[in-house]
N, C-alpha and C positions, 0 to 999 in steps of 0.2 A: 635195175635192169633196163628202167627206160632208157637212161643215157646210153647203153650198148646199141640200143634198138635207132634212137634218133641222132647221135653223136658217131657213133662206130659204121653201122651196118648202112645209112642211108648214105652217110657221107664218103665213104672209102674209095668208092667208083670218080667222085669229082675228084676226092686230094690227091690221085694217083693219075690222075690226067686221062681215065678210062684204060689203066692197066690193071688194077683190082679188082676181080667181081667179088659180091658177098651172095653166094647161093645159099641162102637161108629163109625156111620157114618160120613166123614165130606166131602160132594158132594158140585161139581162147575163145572164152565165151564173152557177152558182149552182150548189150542191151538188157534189159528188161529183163528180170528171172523171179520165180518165184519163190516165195521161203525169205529170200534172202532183202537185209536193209537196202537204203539208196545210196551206200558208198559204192555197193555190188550193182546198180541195177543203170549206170550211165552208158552210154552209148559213143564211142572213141571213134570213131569210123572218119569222121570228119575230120577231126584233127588229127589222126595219124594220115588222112590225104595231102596234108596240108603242109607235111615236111617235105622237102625234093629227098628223089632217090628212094621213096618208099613205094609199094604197088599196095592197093587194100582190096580185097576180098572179102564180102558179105555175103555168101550163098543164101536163098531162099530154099530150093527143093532140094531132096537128094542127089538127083541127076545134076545140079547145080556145084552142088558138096562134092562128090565124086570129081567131076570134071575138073571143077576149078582147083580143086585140089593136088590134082595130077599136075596139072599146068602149074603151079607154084612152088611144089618141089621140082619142076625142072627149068625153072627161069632162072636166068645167072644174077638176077638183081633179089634183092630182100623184098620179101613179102609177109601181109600182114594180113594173116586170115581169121577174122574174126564171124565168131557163131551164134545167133540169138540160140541162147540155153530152150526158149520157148518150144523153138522148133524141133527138138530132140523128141519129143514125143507127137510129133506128127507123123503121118503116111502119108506120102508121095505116089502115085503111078511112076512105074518105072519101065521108060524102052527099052527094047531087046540090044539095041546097039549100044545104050550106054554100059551094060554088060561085060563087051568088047575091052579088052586089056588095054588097046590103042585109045580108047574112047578117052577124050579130054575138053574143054570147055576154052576156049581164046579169053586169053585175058586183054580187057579194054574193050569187049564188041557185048554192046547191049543185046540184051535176050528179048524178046518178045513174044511178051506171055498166051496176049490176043492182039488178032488185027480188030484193027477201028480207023474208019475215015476221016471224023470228026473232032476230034482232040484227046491227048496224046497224056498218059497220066505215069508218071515217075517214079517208081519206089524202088526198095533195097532190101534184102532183107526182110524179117518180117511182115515188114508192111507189103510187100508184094502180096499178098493175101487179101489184105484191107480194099487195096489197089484195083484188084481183080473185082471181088464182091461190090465196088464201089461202081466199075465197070458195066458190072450185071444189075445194077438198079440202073443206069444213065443207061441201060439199052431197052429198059421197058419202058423208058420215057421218049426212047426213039432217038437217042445218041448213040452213035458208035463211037465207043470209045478203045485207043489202043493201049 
């Protein structure tokens, strides 16, 4: 199936001179899981970004999940929506507008989880958790961190 995913569906839009679109999801879980060996438990995010013509998707929260996932079933390019398993049992707050039938998530515009003035901390994914709590110890030491 990879070859479909990296050979077929990433490349069809360049070999066709942008007359092919491939409007396709291909969603999994991904990272880190529990129960399971470390053939199951590697983390692909990176190297499926790293083919042209793919889009990759890691949601953190529900409202993340929700959004971004609307937005990938309706983007004319292949997308690669991959789920830390982890997260499946977590609870999220959820807003009343993500609710909203219209409610969707832009793919490509970074989310910002907290403001901080002081420096600026990156994750994906699970680690968006780590990220934050890392956040909330560097603001008792008198860092704002975003």
């Amino acid at each position: 199936a990879i070859d479909h995913i990296i050979n077929s569906a990433a490349k069809s839009n360049y070999m066709s001179a942008g007359q092919i679109s491939v409007p396709i999801v291909f969603r999994g879980p991904n990272g880190a899981a529990a129960g399971v060996g470390a053939q199951h438990s590697q983390c692909y995010a990176a190297w499926y970004a790293h083919v042209p013509g793919l889009k990759v998707l890691t949601p953190y929260s529900a409202e993340d999940a929700r959004g971004l996932l609307k937005a990938a079933i309706r983007d004319p390019d292949p997308v690669v929506f991959l789920e830390n398993e982890l997260l499946y049992g977590e609870s999220f707050p959820i807003k009343a507008e993500v609710l909203d039938s219209s409610f969707s998530v832009p793919i490509g515009k970074a989310k910002i989880e907290r403001e901080g003035k002081d420096v600026t901390i990156t994750a994906f994914s699970k680690m968006v958790g780590y990220a934050l709590q890392a956040a909330e110890i560097l603001s008792k030491e008198g860092i704002s961190a975003e």
